[in-house]
C-alpha positions in Angstrom: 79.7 83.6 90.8 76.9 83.4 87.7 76.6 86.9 85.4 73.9 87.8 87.0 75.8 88.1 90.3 78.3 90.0 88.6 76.0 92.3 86.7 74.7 93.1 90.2 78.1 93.9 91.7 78.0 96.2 88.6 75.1 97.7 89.4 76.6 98.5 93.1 79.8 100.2 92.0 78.5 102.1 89.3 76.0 103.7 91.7 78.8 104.9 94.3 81.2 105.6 91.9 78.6 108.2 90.0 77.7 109.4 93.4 80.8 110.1 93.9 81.3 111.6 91.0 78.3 113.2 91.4 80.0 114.9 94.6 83.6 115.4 92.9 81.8 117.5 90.4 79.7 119.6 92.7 83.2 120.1 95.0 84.6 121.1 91.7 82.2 124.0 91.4 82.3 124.9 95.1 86.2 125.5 94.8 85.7 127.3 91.9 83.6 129.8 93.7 86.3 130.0 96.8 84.0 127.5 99.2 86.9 125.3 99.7 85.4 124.4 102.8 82.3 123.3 101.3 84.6 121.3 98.5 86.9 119.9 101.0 83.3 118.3 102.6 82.2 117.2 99.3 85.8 115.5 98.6 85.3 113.6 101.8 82.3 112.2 101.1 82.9 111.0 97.8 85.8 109.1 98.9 83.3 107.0 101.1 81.3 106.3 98.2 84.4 105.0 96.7 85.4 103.2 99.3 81.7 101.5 99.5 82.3 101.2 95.5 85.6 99.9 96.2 84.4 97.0 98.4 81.3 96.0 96.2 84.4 95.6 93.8 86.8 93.3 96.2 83.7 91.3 96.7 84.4 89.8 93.1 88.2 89.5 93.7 88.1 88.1 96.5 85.4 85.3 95.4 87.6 84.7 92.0 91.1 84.6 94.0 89.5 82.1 96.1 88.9 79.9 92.8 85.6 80.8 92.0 84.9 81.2 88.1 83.4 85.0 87.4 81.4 85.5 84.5 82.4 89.0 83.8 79.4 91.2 81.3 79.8 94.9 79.6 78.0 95.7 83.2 81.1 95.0 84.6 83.5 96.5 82.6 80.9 99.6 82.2 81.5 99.3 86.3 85.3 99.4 86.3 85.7 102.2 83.7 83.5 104.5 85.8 84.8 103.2 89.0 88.4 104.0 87.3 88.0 107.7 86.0 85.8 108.8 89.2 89.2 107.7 90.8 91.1 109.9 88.6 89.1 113.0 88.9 89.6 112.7 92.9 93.0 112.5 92.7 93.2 115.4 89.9 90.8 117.8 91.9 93.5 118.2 94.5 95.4 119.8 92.3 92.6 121.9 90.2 91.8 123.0 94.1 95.8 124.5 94.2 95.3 126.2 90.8 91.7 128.1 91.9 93.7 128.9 95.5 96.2 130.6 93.8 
């Protein structure tokens, strides 16, 4: 897998992981305001943009475990760290959601 193959894989899970973020954010304010439904929603549908990130992602681990040599950019690494903390603020909403409930 060349760079530019790579970069592009980039490209794919930085775009779901900011829409996902995108959504985590916008749940974030809905809870805020007591729509936990409306969050709840939200939540759900950013975790299938990072599951669509997530297997943009094992497309490049799964060619490199097979043997292939990856030619890994700033793209990607731009592509994990945003993939990474969008992952973090899903699992840390659940509990912002418990302190707004309270």
């Amino acid at each position: 897998m060349n760079k530019e193959e790579v970069a592009m894989i980039g490209f794919e899970v930085v775009a779901f992981a900011g829409e996902a973020r995108s959504k985590l954010m916008d749940a974030l304010n809905e809870a805020e305001k007591g729509q936990f439904e409306v969050a709840d929603r939200l939540v759900e549908e950013a975790h299938s943009s990072l599951m669509e990130a997530h297997k943009s992602q094992t497309q490049m681990l799964a060619a490199e475990a097979s043997g292939e040599s990856i030619e890994v950019g700033f793209i990607m690494v731009h592509a994990q760290d945003h993939l990474m903390t969008t992952m973090l603020l899903k699992d840390t909403i659940k509990h912002l959601f418990n302190i707004y409930k309270k």
